[in-house]
BALUMRO-168174 format. One line per field, with one value per atom (N, C-alpha, C): residue in one letter; chain; x, z, y. Coordinates in steps of 0.001 Angstrom, whole numbers, plus 524288, in hexadecimal, padded with zeros to 5 digits. Each point is the difference from the previous one (the first is absolute). Layout:
BEGIN
code A; ... .
unit A; ... .
c1 X; ... .
c3 Z; ... .
c2 Y; ... .
//
This chain:
BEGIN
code X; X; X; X; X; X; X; X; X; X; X; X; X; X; X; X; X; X; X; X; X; X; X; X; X; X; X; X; X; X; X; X; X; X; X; X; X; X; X; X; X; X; X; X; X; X; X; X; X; X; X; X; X; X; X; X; X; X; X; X; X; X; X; X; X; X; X; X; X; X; X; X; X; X; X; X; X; X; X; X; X; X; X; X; X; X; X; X; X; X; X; X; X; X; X; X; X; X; X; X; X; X; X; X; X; X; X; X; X; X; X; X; X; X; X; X; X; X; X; X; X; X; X; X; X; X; X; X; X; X; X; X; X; X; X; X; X; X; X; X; X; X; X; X; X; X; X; X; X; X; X; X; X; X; X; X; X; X; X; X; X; X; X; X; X; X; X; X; X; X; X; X; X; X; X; X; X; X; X; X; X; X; X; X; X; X; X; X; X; X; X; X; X; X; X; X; X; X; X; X; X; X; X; X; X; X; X; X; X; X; X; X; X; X; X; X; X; X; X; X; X; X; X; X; X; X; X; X; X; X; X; X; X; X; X; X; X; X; X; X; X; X; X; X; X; X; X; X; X; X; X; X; X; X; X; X; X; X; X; X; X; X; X; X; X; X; X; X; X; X; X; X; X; X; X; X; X; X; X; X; X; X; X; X; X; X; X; X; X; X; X; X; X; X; X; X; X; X; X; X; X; X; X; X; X; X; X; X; X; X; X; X; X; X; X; X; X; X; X; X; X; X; X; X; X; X; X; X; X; X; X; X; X; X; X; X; X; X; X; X; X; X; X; X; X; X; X; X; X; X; X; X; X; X; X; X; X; X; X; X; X; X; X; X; X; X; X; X; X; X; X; X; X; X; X; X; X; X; X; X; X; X; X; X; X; X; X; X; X; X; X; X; X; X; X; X; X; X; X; X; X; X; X; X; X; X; X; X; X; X; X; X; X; X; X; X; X; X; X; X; X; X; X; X; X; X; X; X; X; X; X; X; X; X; X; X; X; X; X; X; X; X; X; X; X; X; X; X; X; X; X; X; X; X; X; X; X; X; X; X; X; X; X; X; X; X; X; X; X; X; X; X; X; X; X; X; X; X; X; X; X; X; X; X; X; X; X; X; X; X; X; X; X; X; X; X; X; X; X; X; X; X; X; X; X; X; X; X; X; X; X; X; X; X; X; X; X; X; X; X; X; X; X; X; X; X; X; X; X; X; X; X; X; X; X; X; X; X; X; X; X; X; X; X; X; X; X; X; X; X; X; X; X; X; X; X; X; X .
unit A; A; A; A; A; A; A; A; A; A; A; A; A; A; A; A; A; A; A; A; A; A; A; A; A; A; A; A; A; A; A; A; A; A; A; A; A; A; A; A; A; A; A; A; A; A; A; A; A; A; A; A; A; A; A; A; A; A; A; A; A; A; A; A; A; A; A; A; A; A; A; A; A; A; A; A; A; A; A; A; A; A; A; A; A; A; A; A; A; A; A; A; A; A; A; A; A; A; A; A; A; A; A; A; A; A; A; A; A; A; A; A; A; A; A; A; A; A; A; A; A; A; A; A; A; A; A; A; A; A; A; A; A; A; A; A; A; A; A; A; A; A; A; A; A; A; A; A; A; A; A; A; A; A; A; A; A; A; A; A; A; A; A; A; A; A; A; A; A; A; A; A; A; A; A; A; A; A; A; A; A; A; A; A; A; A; A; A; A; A; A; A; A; A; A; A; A; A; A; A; A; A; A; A; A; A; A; A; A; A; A; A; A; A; A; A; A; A; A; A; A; A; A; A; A; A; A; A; A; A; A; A; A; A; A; A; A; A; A; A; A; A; A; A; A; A; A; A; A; A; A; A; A; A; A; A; A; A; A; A; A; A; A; A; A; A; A; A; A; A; A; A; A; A; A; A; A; A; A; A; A; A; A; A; A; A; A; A; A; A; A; A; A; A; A; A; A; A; A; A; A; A; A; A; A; A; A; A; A; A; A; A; A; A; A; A; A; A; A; A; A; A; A; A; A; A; A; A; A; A; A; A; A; A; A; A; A; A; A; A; A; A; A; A; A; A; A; A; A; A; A; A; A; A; A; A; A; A; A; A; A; A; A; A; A; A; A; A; A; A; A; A; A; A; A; A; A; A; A; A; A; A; A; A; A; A; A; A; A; A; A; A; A; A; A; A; A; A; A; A; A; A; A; A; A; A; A; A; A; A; A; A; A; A; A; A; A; A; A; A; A; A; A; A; A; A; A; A; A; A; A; A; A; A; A; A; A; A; A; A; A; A; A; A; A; A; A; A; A; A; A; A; A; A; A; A; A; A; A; A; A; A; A; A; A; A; A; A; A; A; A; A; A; A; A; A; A; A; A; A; A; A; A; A; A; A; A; A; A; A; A; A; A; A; A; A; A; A; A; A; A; A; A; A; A; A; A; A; A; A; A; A; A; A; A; A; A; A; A; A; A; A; A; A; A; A; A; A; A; A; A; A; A; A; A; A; A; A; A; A; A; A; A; A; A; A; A; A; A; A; A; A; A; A; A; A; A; A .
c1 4D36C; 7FD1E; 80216; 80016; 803A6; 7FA7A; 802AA; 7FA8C; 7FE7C; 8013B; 7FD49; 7FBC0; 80165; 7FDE8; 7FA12; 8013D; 7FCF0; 7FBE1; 80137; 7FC44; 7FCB6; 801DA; 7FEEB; 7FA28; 80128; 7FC23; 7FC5D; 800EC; 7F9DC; 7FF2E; 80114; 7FD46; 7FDB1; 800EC; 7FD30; 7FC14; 80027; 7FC52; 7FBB2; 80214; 7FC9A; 7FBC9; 801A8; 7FF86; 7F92A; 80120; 7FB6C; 7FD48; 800FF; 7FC5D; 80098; 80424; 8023A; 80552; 7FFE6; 80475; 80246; 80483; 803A5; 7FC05; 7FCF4; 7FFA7; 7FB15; 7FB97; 7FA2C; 7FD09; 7FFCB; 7FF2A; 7F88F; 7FCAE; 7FC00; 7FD16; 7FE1E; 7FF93; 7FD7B; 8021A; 7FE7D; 7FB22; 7FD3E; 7FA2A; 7FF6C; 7FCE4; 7FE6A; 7FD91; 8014D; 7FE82; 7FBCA; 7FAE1; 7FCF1; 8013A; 7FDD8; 80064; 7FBC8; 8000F; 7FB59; 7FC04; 7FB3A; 7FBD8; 7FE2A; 7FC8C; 7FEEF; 7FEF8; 7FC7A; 80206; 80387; 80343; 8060C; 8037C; 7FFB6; 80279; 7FE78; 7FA8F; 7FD23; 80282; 7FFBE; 80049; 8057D; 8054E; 804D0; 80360; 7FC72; 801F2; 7FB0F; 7FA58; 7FF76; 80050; 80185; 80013; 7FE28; 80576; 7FFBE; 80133; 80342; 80186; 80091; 7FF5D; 801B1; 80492; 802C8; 804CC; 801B1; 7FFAD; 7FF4C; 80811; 80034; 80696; 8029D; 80407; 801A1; 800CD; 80026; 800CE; 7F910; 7FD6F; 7FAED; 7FFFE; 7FEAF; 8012C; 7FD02; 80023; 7FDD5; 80419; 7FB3D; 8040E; 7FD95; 801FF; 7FECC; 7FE20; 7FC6B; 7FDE1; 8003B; 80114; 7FFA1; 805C2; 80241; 80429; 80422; 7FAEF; 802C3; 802A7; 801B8; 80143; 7FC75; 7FCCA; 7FB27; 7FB70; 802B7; 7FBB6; 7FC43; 7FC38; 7F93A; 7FF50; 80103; 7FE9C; 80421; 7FD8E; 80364; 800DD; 803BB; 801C5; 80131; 7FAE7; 80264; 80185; 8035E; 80283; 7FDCB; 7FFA1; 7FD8D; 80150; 80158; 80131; 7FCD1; 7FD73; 7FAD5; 80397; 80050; 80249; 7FE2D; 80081; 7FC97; 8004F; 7FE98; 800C7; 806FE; 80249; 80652; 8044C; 7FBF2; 801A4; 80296; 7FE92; 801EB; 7FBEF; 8022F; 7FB0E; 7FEC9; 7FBE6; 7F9C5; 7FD2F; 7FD74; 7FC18; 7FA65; 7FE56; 7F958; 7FDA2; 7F967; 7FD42; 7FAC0; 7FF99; 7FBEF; 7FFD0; 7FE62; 7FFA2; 803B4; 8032F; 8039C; 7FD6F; 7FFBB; 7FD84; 80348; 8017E; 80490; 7FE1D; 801F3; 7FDE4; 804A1; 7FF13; 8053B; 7FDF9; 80179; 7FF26; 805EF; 7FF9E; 8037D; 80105; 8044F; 801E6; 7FD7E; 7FE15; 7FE5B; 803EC; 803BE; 8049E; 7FEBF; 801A1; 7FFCF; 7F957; 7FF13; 7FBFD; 7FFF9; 7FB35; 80064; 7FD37; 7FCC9; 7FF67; 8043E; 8031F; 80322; 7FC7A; 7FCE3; 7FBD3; 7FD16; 8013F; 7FDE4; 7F9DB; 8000C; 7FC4B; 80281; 7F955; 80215; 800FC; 804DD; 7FE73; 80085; 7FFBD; 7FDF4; 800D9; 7FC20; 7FDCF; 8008D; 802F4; 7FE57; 800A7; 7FD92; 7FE65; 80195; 803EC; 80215; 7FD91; 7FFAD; 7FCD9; 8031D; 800F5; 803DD; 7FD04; 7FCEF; 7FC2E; 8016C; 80336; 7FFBD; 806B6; 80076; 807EB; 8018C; 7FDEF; 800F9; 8029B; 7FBF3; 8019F; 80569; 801BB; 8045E; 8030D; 8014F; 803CE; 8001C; 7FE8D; 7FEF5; 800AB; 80065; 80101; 8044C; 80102; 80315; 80629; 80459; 80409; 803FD; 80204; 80040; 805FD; 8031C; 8062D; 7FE6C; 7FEC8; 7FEE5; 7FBBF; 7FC29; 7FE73; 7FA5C; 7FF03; 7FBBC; 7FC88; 7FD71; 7F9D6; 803AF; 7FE8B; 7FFD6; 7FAC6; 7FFC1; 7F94D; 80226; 7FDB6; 8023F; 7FB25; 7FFCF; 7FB0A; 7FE95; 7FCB5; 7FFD7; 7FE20; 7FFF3; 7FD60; 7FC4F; 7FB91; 7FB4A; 7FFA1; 80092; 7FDEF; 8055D; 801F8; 80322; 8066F; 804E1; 802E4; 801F2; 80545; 80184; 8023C; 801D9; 802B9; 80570; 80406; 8054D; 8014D; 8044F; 80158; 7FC8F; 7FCFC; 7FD41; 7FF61; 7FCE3; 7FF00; 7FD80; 7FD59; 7FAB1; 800A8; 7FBAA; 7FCC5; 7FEE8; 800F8; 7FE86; 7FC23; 7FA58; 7FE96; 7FFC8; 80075; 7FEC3; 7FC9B; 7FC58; 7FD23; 7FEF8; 8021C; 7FE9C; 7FAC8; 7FCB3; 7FA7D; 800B8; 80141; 80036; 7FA20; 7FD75; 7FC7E; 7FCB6; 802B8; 7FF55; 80311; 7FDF8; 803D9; 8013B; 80385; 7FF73; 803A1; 7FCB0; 804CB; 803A3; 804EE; 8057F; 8006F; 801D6; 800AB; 805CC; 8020B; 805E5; 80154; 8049E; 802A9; 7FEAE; 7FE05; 800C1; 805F0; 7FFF4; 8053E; 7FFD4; 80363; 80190; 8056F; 7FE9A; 80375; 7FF5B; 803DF; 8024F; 800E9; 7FCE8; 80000; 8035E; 80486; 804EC; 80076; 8003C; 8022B; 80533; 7FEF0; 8061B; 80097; 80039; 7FFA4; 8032C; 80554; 80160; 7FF58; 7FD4D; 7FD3A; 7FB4B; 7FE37; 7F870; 80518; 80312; 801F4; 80010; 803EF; 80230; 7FADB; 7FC38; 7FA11; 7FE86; 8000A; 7FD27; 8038F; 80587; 80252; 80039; 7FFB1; 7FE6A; 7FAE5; 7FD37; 7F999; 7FFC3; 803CA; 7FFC3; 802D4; 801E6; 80427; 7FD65; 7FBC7; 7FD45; 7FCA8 .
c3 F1268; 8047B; 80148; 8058F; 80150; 80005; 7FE41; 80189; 80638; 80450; 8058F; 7FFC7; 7FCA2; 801A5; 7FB41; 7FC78; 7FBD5; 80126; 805A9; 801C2; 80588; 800AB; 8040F; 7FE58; 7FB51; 7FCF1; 7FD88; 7FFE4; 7FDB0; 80428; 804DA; 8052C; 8012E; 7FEA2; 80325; 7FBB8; 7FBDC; 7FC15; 7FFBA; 8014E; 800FB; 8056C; 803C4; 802E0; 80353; 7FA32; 80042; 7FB27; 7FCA6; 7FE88; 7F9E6; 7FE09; 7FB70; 7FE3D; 7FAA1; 7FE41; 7F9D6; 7FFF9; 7FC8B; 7FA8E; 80096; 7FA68; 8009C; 7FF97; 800EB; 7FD25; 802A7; 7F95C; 80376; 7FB2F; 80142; 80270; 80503; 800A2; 7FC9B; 80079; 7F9A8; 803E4; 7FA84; 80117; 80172; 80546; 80377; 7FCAE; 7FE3E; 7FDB2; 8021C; 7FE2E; 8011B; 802B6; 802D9; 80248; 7FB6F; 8029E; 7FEA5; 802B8; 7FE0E; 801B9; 8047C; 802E4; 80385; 7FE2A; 7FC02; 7FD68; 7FD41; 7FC4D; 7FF28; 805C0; 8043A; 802D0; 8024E; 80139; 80124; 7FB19; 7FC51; 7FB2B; 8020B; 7FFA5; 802DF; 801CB; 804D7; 80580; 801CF; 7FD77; 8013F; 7FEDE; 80254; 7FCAF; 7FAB9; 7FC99; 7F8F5; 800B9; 8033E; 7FF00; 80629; 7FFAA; 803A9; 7FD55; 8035E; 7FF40; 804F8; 7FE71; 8035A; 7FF28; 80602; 8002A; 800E3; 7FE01; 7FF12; 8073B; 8037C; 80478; 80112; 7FE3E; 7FFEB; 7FEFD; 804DE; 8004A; 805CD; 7FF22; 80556; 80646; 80251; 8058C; 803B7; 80462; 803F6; 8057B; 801B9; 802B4; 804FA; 80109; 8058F; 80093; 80527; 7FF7B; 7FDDF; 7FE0B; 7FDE2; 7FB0B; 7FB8B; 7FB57; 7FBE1; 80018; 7FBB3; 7FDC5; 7FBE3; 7FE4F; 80205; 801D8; 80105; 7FCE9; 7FCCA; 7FCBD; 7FBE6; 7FE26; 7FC35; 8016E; 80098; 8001A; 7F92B; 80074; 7FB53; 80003; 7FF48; 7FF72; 7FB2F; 7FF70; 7FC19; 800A3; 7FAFF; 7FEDC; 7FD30; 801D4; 7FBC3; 7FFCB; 7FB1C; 7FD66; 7FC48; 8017C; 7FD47; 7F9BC; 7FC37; 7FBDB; 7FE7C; 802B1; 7FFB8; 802AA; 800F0; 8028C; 805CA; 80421; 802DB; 8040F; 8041D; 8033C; 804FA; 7FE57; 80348; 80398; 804CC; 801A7; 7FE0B; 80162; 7FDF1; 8039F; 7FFBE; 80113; 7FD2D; 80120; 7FD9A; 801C3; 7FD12; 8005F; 7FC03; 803D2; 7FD4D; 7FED1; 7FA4D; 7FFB1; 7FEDF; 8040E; 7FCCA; 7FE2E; 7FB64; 800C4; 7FD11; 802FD; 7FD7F; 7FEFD; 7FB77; 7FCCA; 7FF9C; 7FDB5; 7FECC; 7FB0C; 7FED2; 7FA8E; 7FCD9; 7FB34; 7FC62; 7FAE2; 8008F; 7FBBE; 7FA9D; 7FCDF; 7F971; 7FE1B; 801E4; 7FF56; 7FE81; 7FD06; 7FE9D; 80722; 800C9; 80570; 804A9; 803AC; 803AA; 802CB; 801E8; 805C7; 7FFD0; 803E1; 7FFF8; 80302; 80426; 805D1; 80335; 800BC; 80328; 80561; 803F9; 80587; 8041C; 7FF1A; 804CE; 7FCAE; 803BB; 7FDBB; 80510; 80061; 805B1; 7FD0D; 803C1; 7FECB; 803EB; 80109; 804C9; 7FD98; 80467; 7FE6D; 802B9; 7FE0B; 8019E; 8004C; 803F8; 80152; 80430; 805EF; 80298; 800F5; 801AA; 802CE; 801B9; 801D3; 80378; 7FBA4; 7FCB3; 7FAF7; 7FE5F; 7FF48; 7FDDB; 80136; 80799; 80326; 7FF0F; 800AD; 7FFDE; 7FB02; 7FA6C; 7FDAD; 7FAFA; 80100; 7FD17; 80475; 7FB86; 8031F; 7FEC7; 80216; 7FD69; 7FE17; 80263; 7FCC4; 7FA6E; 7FF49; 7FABE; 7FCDB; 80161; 7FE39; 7FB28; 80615; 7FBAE; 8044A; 7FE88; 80293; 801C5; 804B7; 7FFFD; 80386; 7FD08; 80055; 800F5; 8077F; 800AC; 7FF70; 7FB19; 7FF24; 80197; 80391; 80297; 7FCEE; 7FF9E; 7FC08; 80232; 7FE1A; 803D9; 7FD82; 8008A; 7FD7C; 7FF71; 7FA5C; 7FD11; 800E7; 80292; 7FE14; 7FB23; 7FF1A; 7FBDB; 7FFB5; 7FA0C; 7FFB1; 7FE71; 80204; 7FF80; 7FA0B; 7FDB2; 7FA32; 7FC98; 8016C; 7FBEC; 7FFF1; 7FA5F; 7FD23; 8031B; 801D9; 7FFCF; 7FC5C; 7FEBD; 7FFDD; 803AF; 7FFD9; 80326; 7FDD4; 800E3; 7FD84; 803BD; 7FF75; 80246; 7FE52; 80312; 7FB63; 80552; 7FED9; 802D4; 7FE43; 803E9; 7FF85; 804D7; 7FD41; 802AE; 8017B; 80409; 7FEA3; 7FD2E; 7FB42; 7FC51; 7FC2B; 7FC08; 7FA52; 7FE32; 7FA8F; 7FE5B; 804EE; 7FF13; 80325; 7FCFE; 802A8; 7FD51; 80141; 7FB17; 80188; 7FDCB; 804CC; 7FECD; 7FADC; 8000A; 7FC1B; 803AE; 7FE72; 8027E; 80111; 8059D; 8014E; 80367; 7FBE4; 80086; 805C2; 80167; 80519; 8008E; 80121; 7FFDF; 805C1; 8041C; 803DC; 8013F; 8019B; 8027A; 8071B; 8004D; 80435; 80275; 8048A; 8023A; 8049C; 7FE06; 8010E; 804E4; 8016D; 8041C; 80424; 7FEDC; 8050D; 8018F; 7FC32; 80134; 80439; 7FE92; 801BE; 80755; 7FFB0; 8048A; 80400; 7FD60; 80310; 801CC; 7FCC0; 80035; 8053D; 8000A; 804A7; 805DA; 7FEE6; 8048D; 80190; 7FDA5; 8017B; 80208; 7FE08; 80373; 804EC; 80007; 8048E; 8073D; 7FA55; 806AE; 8035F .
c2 A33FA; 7FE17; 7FA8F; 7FE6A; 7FC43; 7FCBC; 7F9EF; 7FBE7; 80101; 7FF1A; 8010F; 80574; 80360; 804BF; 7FFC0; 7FB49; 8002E; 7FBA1; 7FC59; 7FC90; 80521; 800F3; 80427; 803C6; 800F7; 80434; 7FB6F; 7FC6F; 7FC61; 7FE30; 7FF2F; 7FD6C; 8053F; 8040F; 805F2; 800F8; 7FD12; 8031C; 7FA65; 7FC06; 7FA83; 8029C; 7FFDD; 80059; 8060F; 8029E; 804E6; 7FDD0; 7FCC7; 7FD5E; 801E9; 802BA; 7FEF8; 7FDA6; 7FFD8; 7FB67; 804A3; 7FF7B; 802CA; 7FC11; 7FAE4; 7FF0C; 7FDA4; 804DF; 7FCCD; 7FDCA; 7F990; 7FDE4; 7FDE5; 7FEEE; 7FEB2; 7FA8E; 7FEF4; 7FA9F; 7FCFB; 7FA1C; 7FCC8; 7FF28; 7FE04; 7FE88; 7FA45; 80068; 7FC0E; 7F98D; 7FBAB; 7FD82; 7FCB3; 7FD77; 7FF0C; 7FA06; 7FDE4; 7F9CC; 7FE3F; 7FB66; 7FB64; 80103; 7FEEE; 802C3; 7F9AF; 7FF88; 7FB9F; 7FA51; 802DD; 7F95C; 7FD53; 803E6; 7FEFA; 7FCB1; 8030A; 7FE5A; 7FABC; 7FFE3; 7FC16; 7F9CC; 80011; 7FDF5; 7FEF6; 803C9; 7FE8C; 7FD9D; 8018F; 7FC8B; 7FB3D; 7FEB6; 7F9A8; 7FCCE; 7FA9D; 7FBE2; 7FDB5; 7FFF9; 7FCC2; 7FC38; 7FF2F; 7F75C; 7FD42; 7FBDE; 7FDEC; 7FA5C; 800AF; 7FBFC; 7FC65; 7FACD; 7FB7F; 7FF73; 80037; 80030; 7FADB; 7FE24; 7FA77; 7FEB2; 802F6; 7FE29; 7FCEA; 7FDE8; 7FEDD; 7FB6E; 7FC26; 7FAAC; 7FCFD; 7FA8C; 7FE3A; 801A5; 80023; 8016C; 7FD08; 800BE; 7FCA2; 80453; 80097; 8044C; 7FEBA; 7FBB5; 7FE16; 80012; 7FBA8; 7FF01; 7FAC3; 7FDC7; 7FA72; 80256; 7FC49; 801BF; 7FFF4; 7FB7F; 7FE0F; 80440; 803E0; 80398; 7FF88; 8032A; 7FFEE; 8040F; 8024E; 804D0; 801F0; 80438; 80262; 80504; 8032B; 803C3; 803FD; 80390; 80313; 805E5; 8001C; 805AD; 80351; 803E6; 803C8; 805A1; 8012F; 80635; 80110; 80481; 8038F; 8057C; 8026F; 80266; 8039C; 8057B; 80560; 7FF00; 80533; 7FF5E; 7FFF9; 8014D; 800FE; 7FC51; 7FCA9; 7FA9C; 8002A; 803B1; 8007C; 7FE93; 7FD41; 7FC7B; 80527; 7FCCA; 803FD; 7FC4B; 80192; 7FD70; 8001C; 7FB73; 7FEE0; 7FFBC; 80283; 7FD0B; 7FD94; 7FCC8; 7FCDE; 7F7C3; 7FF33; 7F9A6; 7FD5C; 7FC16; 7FC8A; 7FB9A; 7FC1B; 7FB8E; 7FD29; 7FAE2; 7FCBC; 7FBBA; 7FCB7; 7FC34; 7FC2E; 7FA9B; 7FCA9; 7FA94; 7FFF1; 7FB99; 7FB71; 7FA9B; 7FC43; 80206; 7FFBF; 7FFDC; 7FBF1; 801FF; 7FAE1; 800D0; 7FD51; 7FEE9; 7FF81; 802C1; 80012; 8000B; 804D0; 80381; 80377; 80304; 806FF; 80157; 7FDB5; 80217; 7FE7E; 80346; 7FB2F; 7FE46; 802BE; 7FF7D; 7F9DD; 7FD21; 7FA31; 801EE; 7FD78; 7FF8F; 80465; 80233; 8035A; 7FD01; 80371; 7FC03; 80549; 8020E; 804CB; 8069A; 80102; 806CF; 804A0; 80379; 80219; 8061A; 80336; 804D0; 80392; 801BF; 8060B; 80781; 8016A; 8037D; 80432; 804A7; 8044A; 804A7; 80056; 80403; 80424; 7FF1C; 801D5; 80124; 8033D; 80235; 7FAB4; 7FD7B; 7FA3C; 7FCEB; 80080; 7FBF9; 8004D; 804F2; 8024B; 7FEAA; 80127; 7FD87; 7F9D4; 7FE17; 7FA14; 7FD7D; 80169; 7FCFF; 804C8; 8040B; 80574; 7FDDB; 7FF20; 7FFE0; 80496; 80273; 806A0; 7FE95; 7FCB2; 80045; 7FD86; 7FCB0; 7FD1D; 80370; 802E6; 80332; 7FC4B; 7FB42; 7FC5D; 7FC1A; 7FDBF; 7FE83; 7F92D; 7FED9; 7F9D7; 7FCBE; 7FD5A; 7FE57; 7FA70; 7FDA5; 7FB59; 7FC34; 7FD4F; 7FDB7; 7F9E0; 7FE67; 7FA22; 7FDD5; 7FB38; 7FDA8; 7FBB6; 7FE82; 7FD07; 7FAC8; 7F9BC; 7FC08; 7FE2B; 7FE29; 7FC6F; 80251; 7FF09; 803AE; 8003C; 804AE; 7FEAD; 7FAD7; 7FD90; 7FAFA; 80251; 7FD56; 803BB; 7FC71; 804AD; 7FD47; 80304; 80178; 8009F; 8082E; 7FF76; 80837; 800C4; 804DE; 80230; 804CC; 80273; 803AD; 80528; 80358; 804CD; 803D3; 800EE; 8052E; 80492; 803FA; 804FD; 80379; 802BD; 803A2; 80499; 803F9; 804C8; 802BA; 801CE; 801FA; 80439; 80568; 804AC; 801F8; 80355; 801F0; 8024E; 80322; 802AC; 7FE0A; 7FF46; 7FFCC; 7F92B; 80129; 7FA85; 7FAF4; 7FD53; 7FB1E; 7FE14; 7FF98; 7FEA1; 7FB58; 7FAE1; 7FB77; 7FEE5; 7FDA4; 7FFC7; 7FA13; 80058; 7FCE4; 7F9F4; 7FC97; 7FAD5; 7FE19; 7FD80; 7FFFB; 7F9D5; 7FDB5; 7FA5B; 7FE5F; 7FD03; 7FD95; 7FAC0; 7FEF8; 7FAB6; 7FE33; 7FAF5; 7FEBC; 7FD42; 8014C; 7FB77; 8013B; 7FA34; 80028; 7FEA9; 801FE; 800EF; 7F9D6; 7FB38; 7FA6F; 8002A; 80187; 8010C; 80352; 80484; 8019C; 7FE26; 7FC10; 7FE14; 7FA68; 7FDB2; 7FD38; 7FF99; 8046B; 80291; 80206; 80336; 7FFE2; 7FBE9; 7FCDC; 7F9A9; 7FDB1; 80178; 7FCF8; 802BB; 8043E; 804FA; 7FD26; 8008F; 7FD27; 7FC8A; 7FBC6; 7FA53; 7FFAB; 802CE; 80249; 801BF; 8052E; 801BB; 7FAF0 .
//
């Protein structure tokens, strides 16, 4: 029997719905049941991303806030969206301590409840949260640590509090410069 004539006779015998070698279908394996999956795919960590630093929200240069970036990340470490309540809070560094956290100097709280939320603070290439946070009263003093806390509070289930995440305030003396002479200018 020539091979063409021997593909010929299993497409005609495929085809009425037998096979020269009938073997038995393997058995269907079970998934994860809903809360396995549930358990899964929601948020285990949140991770405060080194791009997380003062910014300037307006158009001058002079920080008015902090900008923090964040990845929340399944049990398999692969980032997921949340919802629930973000709590930040940022403290001064207190140097050669078991605690770092000095004074606190601002606390703000974003809340990820609605599709809106998502758009607005979910950036889908980076695949992570940025939370542009103002700050009210004293600013920062440049030169100097802070302190970052985070603590995620999902609707359901335990709240995840991230790793404290230290930053260092420098400024950029020649563009506060260059503002400063633009300003005197107009």
């Amino acid at each position: 029997m020539t091979f063409a004539r021997g593909c010929v006779i299993a497409a005609v015998l495929t085809a009425i719905g037998g096979t020269a070698c009938h073997q038995p279908a393997a058995p269907v394996e079970q998934g994860p049941v809903a809360e396995e999956v549930r358990r899964l795919t929601h948020p285990q960590r949140v991770i405060v991303l080194p791009f997380t630093k003062p910014k300037s929200f307006d158009s001058d240069p002079v920080p008015d806030g902090v900008e923090v970036t964040l990845r929340v990340v399944d049990v398999m470490n692969d980032p997921v969206k949340a919802w629930g309540t973000f709590r930040f809070e940022l403290f001064e560094r207190r140097p050669a301590s078991g605690d770092p956290r000095g004074e606190r100097l601002q606390n703000w709280a974003k809340t990820i409840g609605i599709v809106d939320d998502q758009v607005n603070y979910w950036d889908r290439v980076t695949q992570t949260y940025r939370f542009p946070l103002g700050w009210e009263g004293r600013p920062l003093e440049p030169e100097r640590t802070y302190v970052l806390d985070v603590l995620f509070a999902p609707p359901e289930g335990d709240r995840i509090i991230a790793d404290p995440y230290e930053f260092k305030f420098s400024v950029d003396v020649e563009a506060m410069r260059a503002a400063a002479q633009a300003e005197k200018g107009s």
